[in-house]
C-alpha positions as CSV (number, residue, x, y, z in Angstrom):
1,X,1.8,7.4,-19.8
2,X,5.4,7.2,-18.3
3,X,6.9,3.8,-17.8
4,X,7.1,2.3,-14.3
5,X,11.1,3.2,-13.8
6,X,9.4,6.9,-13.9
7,X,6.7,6.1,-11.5
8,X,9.2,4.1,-9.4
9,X,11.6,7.7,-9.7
10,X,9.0,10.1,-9.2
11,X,7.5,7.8,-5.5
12,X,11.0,7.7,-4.8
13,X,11.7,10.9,-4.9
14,X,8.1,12.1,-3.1
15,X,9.3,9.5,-0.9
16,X,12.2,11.7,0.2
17,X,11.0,15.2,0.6
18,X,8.2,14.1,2.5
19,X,9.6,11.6,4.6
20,X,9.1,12.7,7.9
21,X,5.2,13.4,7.5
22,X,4.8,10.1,5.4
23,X,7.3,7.9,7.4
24,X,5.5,9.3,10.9
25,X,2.2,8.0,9.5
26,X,3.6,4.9,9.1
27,X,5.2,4.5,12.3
28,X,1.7,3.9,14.0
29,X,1.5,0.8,12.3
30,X,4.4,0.0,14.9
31,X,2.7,0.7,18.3
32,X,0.1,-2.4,17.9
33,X,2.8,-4.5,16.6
34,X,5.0,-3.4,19.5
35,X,1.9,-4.2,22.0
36,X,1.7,-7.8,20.1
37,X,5.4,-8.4,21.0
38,X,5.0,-7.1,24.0
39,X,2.1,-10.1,25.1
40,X,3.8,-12.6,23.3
41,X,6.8,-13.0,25.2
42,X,4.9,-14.1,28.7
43,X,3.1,-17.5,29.3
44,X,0.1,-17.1,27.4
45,X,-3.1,-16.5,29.3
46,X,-6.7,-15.6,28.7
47,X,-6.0,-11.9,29.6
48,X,-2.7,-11.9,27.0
49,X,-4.9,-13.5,24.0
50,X,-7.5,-10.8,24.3
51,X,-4.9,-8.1,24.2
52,X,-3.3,-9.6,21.3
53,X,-6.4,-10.3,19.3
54,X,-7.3,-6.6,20.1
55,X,-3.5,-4.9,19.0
56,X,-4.1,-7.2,15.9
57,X,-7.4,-6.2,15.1
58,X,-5.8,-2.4,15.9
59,X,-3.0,-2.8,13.5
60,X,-5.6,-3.8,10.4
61,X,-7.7,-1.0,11.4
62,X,-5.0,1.4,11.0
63,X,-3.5,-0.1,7.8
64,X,-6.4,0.1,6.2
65,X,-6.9,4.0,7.2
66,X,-3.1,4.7,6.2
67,X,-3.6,2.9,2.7
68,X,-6.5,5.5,2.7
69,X,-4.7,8.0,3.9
70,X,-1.5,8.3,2.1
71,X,-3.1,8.3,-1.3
72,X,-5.3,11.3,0.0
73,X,-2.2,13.2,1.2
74,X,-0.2,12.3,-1.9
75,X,-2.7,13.6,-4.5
76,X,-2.3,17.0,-2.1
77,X,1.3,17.0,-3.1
78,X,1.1,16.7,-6.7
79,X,-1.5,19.0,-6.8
80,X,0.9,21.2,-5.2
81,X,-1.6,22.8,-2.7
82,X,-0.6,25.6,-0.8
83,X,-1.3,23.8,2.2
84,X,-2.0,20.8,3.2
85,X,-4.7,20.2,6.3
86,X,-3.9,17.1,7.4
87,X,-7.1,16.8,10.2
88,X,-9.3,16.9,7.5
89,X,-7.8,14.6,5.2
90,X,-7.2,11.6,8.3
91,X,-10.9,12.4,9.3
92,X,-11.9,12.2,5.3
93,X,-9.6,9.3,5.5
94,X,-11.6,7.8,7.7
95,X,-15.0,8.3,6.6
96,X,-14.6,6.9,3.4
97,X,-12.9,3.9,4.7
98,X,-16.0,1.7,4.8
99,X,-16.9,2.3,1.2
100,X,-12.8,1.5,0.1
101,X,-13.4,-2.3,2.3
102,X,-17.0,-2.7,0.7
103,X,-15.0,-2.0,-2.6
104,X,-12.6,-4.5,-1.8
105,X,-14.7,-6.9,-1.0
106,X,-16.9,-6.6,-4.2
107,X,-12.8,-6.9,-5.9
108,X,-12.5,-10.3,-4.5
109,X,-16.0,-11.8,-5.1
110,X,-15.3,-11.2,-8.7
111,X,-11.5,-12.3,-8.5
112,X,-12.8,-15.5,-6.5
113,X,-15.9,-15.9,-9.3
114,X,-13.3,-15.4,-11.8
115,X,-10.8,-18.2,-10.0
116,X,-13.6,-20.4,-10.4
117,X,-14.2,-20.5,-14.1
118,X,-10.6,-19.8,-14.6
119,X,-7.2,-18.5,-14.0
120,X,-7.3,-16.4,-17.5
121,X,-10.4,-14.4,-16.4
122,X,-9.1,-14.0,-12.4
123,X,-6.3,-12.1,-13.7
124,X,-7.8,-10.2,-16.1
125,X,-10.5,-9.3,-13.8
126,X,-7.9,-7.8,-11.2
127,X,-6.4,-5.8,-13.6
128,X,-9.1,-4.1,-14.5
129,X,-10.4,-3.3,-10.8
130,X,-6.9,-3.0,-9.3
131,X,-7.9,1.0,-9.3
132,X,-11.1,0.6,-8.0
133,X,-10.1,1.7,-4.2
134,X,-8.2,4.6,-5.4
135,X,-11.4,5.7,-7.6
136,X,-13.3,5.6,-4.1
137,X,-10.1,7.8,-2.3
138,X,-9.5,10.5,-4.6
139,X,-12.8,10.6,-7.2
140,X,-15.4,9.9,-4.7
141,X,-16.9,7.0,-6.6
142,X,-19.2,4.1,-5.0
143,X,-19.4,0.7,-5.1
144,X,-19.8,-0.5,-8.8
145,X,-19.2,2.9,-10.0
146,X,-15.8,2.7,-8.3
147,X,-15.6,-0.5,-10.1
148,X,-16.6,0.6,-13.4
149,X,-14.6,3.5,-13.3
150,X,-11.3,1.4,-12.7
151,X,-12.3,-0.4,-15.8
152,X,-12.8,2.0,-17.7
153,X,-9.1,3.4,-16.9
154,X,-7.8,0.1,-18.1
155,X,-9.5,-0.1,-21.3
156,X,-7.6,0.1,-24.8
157,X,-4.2,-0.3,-22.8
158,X,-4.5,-3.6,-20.9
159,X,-1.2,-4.9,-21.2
160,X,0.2,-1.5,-20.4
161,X,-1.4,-1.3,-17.1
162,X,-0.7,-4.8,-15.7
163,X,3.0,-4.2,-16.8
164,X,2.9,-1.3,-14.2
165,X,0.8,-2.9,-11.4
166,X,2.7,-5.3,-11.3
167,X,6.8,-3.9,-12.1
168,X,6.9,-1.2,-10.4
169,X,5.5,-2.9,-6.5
170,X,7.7,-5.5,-7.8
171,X,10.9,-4.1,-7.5
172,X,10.0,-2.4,-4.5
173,X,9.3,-5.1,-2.4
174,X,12.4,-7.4,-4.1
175,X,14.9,-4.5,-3.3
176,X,13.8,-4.6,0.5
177,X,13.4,-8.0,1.1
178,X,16.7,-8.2,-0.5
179,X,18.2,-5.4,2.2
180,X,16.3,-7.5,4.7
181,X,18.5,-10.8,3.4
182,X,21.8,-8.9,3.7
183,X,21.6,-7.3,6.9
184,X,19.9,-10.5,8.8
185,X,23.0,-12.2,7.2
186,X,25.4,-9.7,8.3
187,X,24.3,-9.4,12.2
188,X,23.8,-13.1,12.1
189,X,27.7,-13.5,11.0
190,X,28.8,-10.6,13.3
191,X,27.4,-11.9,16.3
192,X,27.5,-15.8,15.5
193,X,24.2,-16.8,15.2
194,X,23.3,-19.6,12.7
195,X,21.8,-18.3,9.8
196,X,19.3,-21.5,9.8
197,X,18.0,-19.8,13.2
198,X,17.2,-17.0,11.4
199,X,15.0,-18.1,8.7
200,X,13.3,-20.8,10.8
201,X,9.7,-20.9,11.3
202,X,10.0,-19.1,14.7
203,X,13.2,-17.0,13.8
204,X,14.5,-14.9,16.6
205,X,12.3,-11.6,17.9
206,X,15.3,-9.1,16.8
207,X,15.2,-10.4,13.3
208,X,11.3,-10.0,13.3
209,X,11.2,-6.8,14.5
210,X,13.7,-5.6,11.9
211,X,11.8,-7.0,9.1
212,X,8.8,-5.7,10.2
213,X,10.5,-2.3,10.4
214,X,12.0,-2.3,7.5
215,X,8.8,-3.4,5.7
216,X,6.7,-0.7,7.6
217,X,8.6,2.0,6.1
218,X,8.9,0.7,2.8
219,X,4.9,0.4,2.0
220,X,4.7,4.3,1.6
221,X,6.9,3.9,-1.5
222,X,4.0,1.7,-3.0
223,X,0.9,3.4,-2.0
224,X,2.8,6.5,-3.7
225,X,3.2,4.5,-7.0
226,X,-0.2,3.6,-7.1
227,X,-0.9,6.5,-6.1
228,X,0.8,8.6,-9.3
229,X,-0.2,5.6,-11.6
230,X,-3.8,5.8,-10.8
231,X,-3.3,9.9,-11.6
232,X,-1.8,9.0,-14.8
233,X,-4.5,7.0,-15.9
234,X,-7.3,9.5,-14.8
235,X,-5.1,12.5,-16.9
236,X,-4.9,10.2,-20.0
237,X,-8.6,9.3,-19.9
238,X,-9.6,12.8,-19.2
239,X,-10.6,15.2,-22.0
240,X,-8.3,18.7,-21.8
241,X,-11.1,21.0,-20.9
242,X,-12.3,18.6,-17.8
243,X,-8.7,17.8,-16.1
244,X,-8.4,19.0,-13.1
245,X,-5.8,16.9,-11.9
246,X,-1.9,17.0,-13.8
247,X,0.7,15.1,-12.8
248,X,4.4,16.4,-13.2
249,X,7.0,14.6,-15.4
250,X,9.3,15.1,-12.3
251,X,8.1,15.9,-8.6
């Protein structure tokens, strides 16, 4: 199975050639979150809070289908289909969305049972049903078959597998948090704004909104690494003369 620096290479580089379909998914995330703006900056009202609670409830709604979504379309790349239609996978997308959240929700009563008893068994627990939502997306598992399945990916190479779930988003997120740090910093000293402003609990709405950019356009690079990680695991559990899926050493 290749290291996460691979994985990390090989999203990277999907990233890239597919930007402008993958980055353009994203960018719906934006519209809510520009309608929440948008009602926060008047005197708050009845008529404002129900707006907002509604563009929240919106932006959830279409997380959730892009974290079903971009998996879908990425397992169309590496499969290197002719073409790729994208109606049907957003309106796949979306009808298997309630069986990914009752998924989840079965992940976290275990993780929360597990928290219980102990720390040990939490995190052992969500490594071995951190693929369980991906079994639902691209193997059209159920429930505790989902479950089961993720489990069963995990097994003989624990240590392995939490070294990837965990590096590889890792990184990621450090590297753009970090490019959010720097440029805050810069635009803060370039137009003389304390930098204490800035990280405040109610920083300024420019330094929001590019943060929240920033970070919108940066989550594809994750779901892609799960994505090719949970692929891995599939074609190294997965007897020669059943594979159907291979993934590339480079994409």
């Amino acid at each position: 199975m290749p290291g996460f620096l691979i994985l990390l290479d090989q999203s990277i580089d999907l990233y890239k050639k597919h930007f402008a379909l993958l980055a353009g998914y994203m960018a719906w995330l934006l519209l809510p979150y520009a309608t929440l703006v948008l009602f926060s900056l008047p005197t708050p009202s009845l008529l404002t809070s129900t707006l907002s609670s509604i563009s929240l409830f919106s932006q959830a709604l279409i997380g959730l289908w892009l974290g079903v979504l971009i998996p879908l379309v990425v397992n169309e790349v590496v499969l290197k289909k002719p073409k790729i239609n994208l109606v049907i996978l957003q309106n796949k997308a979306w009808s298997i969305l309630p069986s990914v959240i009752f998924v989840a929700i079965l992940e976290l009563a275990v993780f929360l049972g597990g928290f219980i008893l102990l720390i040990i068994p939490s995190l052992i627990f969500w490594v071995w049903f951190a693929m369980a939502q991906l079994a639902v997306t691209l193997d059209n598992k159920k429930g505790l078959a989902a479950m089961s399945w993720s489990r069963e990916l995990v097994r003989g190479r624990f240590w392995e597998t939490a070294w990837r779930i965990l590096a590889g988003p890792f990184l990621i997120s450090l590297t753009f948090n970090l490019a959010i740090l720097i440029l805050l910093i810069v635009l803060a000293l370039i137009f003389q704004i304390p930098t204490s402003q800035i990280f405040s609990e109610t920083p300024p709405l420019w330094a929001d909104i590019i943060s929240m950019v920033i970070q919108t356009f940066s989550l594809p690079i994750i779901l892609i690494y799960y994505t090719l990680l949970y692929l891995n695991l599939s074609k190294t559990k997965t007897s020669p003369q059943d594979e159907t899926t291979t993934v590339p050493e480079k994409i």
